[in-house]
C-alpha positions as a Markdown table, in Angstrom:
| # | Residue | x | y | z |
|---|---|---|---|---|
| 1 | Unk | -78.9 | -38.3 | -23.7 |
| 2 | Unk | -76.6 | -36.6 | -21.5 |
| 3 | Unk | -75.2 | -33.5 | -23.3 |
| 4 | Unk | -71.5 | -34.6 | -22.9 |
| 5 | Unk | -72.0 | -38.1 | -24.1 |
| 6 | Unk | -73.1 | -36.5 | -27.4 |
| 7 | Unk | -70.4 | -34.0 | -27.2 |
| 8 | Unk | -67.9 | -37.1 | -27.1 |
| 9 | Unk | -70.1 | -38.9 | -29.8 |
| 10 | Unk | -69.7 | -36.1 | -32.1 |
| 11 | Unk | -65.6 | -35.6 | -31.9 |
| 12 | Unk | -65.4 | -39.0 | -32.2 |
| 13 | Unk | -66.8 | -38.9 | -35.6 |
| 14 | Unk | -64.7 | -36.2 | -36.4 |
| 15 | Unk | -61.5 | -37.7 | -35.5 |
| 16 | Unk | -62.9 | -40.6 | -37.7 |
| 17 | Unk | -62.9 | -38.7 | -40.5 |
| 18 | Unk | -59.1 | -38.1 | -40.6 |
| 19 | Unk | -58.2 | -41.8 | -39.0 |
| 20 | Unk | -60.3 | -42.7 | -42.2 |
| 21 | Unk | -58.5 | -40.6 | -44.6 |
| 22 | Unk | -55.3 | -42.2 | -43.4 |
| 23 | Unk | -56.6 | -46.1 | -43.8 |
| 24 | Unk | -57.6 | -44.7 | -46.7 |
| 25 | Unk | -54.0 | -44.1 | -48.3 |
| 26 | Unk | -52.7 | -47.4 | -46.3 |
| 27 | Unk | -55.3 | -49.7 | -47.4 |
| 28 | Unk | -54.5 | -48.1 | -51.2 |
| 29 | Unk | -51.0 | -48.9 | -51.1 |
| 30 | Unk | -51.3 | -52.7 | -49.7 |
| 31 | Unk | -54.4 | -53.3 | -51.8 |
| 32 | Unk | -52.2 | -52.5 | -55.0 |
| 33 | Unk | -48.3 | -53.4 | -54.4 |
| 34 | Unk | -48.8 | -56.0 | -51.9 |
| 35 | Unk | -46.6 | -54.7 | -49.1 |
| 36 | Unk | -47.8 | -52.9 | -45.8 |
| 37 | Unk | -46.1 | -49.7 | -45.1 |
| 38 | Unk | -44.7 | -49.7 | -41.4 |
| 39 | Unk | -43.7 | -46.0 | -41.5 |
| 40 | Unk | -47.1 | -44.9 | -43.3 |
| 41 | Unk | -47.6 | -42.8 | -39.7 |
| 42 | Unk | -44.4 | -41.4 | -39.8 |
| 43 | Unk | -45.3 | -39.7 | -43.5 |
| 44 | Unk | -47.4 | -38.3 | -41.4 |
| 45 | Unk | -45.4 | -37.2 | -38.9 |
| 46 | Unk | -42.8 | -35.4 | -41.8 |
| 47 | Unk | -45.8 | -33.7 | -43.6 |
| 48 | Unk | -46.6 | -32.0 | -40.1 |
| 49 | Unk | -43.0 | -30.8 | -39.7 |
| 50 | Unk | -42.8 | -29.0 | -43.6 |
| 51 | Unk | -46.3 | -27.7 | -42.7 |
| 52 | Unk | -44.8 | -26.3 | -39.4 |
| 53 | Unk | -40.9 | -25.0 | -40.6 |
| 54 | Unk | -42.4 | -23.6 | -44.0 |
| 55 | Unk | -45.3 | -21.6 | -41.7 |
| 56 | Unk | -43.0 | -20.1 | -38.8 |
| 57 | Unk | -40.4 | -19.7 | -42.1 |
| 58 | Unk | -43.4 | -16.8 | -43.2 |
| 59 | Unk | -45.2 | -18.9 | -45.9 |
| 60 | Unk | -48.9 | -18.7 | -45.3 |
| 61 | Unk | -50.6 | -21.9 | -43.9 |
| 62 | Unk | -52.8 | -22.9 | -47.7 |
| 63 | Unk | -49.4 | -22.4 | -49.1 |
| 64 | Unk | -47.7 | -24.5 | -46.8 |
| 65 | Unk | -50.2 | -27.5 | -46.5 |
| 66 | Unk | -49.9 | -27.6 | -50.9 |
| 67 | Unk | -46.0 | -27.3 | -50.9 |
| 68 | Unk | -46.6 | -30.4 | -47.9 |
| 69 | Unk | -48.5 | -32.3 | -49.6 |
| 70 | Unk | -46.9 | -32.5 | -52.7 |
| 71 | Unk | -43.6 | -33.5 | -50.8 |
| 72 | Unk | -44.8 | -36.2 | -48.7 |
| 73 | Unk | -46.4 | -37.3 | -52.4 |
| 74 | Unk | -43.0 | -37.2 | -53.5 |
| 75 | Unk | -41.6 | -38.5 | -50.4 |
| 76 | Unk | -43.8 | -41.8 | -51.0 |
| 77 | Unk | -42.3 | -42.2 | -54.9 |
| 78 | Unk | -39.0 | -42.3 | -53.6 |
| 79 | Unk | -40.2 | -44.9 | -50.5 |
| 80 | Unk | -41.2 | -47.1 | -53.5 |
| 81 | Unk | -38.3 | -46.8 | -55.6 |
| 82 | Unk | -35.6 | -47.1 | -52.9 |
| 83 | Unk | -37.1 | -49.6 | -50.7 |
| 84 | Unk | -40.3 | -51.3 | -51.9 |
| 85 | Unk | -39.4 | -52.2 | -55.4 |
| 86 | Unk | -35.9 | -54.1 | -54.3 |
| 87 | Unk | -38.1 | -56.4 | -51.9 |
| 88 | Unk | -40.8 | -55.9 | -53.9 |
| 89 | Unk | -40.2 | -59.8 | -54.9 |
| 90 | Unk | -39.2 | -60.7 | -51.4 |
| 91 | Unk | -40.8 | -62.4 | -48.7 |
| 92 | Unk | -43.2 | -60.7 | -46.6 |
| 93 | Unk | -40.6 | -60.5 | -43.5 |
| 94 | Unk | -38.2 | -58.8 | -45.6 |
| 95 | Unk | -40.5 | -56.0 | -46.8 |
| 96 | Unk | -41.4 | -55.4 | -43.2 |
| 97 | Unk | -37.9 | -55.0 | -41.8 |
| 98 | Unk | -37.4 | -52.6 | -44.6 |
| 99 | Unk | -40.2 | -50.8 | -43.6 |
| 100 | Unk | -39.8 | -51.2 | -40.2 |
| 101 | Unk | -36.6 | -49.8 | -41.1 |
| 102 | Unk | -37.5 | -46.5 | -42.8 |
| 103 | Unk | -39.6 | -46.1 | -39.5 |
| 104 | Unk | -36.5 | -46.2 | -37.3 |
| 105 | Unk | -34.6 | -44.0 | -39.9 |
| 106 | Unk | -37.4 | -40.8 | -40.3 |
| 107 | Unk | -37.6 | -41.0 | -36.3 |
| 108 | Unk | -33.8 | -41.1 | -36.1 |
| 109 | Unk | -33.2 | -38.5 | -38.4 |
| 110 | Unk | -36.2 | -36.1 | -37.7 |
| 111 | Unk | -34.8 | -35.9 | -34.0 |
| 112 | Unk | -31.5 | -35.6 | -35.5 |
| 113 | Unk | -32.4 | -32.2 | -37.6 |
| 114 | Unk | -34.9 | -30.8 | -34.9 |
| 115 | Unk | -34.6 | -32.5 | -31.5 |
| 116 | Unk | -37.1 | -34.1 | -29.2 |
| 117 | Unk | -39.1 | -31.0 | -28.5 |
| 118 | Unk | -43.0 | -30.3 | -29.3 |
| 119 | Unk | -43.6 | -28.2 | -31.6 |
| 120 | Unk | -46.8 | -26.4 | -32.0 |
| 121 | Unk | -47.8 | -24.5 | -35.2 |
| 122 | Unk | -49.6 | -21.5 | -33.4 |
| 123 | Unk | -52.7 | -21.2 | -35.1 |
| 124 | Unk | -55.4 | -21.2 | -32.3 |
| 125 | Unk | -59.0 | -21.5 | -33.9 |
| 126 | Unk | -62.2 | -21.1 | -32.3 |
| 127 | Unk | -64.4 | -23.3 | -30.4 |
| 128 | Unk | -68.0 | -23.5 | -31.6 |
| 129 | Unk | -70.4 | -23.4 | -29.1 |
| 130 | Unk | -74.0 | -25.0 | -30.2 |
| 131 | Unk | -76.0 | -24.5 | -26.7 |
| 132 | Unk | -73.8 | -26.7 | -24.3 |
| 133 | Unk | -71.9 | -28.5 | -26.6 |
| 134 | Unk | -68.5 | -27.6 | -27.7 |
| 135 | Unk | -67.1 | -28.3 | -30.9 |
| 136 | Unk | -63.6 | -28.0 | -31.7 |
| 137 | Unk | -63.5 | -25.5 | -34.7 |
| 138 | Unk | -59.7 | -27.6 | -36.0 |
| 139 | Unk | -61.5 | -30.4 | -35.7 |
| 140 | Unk | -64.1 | -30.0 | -37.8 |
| 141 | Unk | -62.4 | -28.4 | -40.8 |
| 142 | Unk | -59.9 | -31.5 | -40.3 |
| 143 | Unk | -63.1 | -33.7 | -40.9 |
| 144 | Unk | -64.3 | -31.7 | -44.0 |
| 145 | Unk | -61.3 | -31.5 | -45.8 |
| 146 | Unk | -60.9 | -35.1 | -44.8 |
| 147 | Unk | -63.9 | -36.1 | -46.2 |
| 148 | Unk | -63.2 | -34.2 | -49.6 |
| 149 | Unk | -60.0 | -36.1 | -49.7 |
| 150 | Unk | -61.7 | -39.0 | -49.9 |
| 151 | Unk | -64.2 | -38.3 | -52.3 |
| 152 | Unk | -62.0 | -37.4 | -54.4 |
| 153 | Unk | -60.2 | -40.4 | -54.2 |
| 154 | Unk | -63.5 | -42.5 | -54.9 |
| 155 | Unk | -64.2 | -40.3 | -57.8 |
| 156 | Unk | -60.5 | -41.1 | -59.3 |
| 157 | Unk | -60.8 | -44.8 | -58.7 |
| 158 | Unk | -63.8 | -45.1 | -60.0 |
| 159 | Unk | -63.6 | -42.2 | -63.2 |
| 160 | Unk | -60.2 | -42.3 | -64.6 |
| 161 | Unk | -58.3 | -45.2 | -66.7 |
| 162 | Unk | -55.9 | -44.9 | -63.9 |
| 163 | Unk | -58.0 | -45.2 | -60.7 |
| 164 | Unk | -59.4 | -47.9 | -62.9 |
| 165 | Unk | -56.6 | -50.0 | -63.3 |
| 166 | Unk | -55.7 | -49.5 | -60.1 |
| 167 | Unk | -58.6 | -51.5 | -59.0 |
| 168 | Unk | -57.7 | -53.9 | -61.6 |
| 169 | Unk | -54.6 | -54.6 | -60.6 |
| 170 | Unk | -55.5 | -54.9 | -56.9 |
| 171 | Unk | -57.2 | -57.4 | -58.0 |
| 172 | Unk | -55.0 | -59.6 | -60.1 |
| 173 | Unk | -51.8 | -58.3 | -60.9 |
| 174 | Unk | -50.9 | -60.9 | -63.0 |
| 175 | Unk | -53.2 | -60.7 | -64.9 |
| 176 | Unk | -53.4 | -57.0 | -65.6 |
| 177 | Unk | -49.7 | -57.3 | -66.5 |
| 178 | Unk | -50.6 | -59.3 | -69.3 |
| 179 | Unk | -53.5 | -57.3 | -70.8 |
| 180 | Unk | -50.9 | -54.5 | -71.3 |
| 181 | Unk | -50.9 | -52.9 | -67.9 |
| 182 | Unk | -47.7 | -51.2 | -66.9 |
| 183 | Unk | -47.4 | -52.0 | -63.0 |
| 184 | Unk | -44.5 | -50.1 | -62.4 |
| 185 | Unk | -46.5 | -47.3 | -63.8 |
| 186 | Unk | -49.3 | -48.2 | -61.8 |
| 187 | Unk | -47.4 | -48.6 | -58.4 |
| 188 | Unk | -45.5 | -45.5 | -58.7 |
| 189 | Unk | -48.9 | -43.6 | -59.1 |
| 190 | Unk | -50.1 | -45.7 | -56.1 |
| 191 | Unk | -47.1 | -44.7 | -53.8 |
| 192 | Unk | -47.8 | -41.2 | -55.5 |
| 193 | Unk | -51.4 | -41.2 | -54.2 |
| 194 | Unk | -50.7 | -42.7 | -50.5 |
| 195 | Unk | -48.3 | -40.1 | -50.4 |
| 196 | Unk | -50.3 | -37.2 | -50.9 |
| 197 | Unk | -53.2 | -38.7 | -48.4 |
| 198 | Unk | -50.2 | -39.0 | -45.8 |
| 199 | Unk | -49.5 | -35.1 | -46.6 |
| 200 | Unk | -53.1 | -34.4 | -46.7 |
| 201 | Unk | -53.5 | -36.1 | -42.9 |
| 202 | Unk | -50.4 | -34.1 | -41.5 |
| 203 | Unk | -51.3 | -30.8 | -42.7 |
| 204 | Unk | -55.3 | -32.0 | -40.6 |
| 205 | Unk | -53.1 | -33.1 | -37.5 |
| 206 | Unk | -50.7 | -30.3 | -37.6 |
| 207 | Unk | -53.9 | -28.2 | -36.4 |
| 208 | Unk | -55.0 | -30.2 | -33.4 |
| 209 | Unk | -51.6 | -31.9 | -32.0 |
| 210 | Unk | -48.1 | -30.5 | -31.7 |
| 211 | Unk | -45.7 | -32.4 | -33.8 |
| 212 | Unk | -42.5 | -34.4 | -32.6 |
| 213 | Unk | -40.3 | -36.9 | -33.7 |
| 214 | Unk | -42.5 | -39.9 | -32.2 |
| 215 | Unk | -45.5 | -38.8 | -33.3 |
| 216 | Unk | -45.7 | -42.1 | -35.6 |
| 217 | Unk | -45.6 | -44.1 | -32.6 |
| 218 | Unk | -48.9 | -42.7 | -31.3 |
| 219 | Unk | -50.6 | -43.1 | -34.8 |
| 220 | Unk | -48.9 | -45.8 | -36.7 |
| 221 | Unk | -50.5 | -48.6 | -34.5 |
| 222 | Unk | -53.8 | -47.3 | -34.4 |
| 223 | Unk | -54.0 | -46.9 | -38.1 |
| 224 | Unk | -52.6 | -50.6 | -38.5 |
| 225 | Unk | -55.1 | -51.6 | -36.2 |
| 226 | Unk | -57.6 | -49.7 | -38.1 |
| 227 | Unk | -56.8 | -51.4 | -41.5 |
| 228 | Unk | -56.7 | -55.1 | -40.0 |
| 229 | Unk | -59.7 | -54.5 | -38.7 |
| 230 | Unk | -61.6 | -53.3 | -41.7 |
| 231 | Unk | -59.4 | -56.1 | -43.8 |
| 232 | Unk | -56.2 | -55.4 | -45.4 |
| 233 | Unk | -56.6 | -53.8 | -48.7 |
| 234 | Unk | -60.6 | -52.9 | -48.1 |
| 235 | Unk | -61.0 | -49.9 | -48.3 |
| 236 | Unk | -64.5 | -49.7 | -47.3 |
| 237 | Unk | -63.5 | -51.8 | -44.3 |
| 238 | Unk | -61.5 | -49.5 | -43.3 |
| 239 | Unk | -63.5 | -47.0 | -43.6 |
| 240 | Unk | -66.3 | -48.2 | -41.1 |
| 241 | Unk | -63.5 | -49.5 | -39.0 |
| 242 | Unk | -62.4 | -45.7 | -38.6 |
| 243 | Unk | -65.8 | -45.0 | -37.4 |
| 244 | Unk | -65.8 | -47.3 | -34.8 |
| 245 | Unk | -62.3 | -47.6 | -33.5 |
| 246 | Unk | -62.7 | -43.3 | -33.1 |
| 247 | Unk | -66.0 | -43.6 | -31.2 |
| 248 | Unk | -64.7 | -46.0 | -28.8 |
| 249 | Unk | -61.6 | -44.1 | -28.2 |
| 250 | Unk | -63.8 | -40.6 | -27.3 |
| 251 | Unk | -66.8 | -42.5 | -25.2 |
| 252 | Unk | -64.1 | -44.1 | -23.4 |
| 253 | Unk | -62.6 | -41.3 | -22.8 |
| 254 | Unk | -65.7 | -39.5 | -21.4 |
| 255 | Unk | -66.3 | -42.7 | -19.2 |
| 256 | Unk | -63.1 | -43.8 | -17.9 |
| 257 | Unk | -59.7 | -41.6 | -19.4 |
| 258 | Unk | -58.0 | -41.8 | -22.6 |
| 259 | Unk | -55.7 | -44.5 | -21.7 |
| 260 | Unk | -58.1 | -47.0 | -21.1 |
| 261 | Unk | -60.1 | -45.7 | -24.0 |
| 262 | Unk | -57.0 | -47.1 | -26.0 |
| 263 | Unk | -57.2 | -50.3 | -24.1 |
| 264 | Unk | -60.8 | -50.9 | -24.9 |
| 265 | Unk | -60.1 | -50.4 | -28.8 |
| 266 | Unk | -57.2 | -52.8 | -28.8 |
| 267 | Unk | -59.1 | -55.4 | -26.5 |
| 268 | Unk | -62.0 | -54.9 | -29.2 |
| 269 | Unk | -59.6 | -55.2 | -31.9 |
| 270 | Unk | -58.2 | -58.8 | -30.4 |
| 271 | Unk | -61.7 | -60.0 | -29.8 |
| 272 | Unk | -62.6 | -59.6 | -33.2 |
| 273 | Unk | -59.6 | -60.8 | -34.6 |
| 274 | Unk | -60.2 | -64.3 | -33.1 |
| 275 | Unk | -64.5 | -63.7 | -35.1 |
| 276 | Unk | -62.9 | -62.5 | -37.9 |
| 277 | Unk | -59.5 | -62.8 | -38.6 |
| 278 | Unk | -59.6 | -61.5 | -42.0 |
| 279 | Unk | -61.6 | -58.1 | -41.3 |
| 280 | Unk | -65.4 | -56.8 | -40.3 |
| 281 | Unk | -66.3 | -56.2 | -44.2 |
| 282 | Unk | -64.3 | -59.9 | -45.5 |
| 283 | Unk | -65.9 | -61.5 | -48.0 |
């Protein structure tokens, strides 16, 4: 195999595991209230900027990344109580101009507060050389944290009374709310969760891209794109999909360039759209 081919291969998978992590919290959320976040990628975006103004403010970067994450976790409480639960009952069109919405408002404002500039969070770390293969260092603690954030997600849903009745009520809400089930309870904790997964992915981006107001425009399609593919709501799906939407965006990239890496995945996406319209992993 040649040597830069499995260079690409392997920061493909890398950037997988963070595209995953963020499918992850956007699958959660859809799979439990019902609504698709538009501005899920734009969470993103406002995690990297408290990791970036609480660092260059003096706060150490582990201290930063926790007091980011538990804002954006906040951040997606307050999404659900300010703009999700009015429409909650709504059609679908309305819930995505509300989103769509909240997009236009954290881009508008963000650029309001700090301009248009990039920002960079001037950490530099190192490259790892294994013989002629280099391996970006950010990358790769972006994957393992990445992967420990999902984890612990699986062992929540799958543990806890909470994580269990989350799947329950992804299931059949209705029902649930019958047997005694608070789903307010339940979708603040969800919003709560996405949140935190949206902080979590911010503080992993923050050390490999410089931040700006429009950084959910680069993001928030290809994570969409992601979750259709895998199927709305499954989070497994989305999970694979992440795999294999980040692998053709890096071999592409070593072939041809990055912008037709990105029309590759989106003709791929289509393509398999019209063979399975409702995801790889549908049952």
């Amino acid at each position: 195999m040649d040597i830069y081919l499995l260079e690409a291969v392997i920061n493909g998978l890398l950037l997988g595991g963070v595209l995953a992590l963020l499918a992850l919290g956007l699958n959660l959320i859809f799979g439990v209230i019902d609504v698709v976040w538009i501005a899920y990628a734009d969470l993103v975006m406002c995690g990297m900027y408290a990791v970036y103004w609480l660092h260059v403010a003096g706060w150490p970067l582990w201290a930063a990344s926790l007091a980011a994450i538990a804002g954006v976790a906040v951040l997606g409480v307050l999404v659900h109580v300010l703009i999700i639960a009015p429409v909650l009952r709504a059609p679908p069109i309305n819930q995505l101009l509300a989103t769509g919405g909240l997009l236009f408002f954290l881009q508008s404002f963000t650029t309001l507060l700090f301009g248009t500039d990039f920002r960079n969070i001037g950490v530099r770390l190192p490259i790892i050389e294994m013989g002629d293969i280099f391996i970006s260092f950010a990358r790769l603690l972006a994957f393992g944290f990445a992967l420990v954030g999902a984890v612990a997600l699986y062992v929540f849903l799958k543990r806890t009374y909470l994580g269990v009745a989350i799947r329950a009520i992804s299931q059949d809400r209705e029902i649930m709310g019958l047997m005694g089930v608070d789903q307010r309870r339940i979708y603040l904790v969800t919003s709560l969760i996405g949140g935190a997964l949206a902080g979590l992915g911010g503080c992993l981006l923050v050390l490999q891209y410089d931040v700006h107001p429009f950084l959910g425009n680069t993001f928030g399609p290809l994570i969409f794109m992601i979750c259709v593919l895998g199927g709305l709501g499954n989070m497994i799906g989305g999970f694979v999909a992440s795999f294999i939407i980040s692998q053709i965006i890096s071999i592409g990239g070593y072939y041809y360039s990055t912008e037709w890496a990105y029309v590759l995945a989106f003709t791929l996406f289509i393509v398999l759209m019209f063979i399975r319209p409702r995801g790889i992993l549908a049952r």
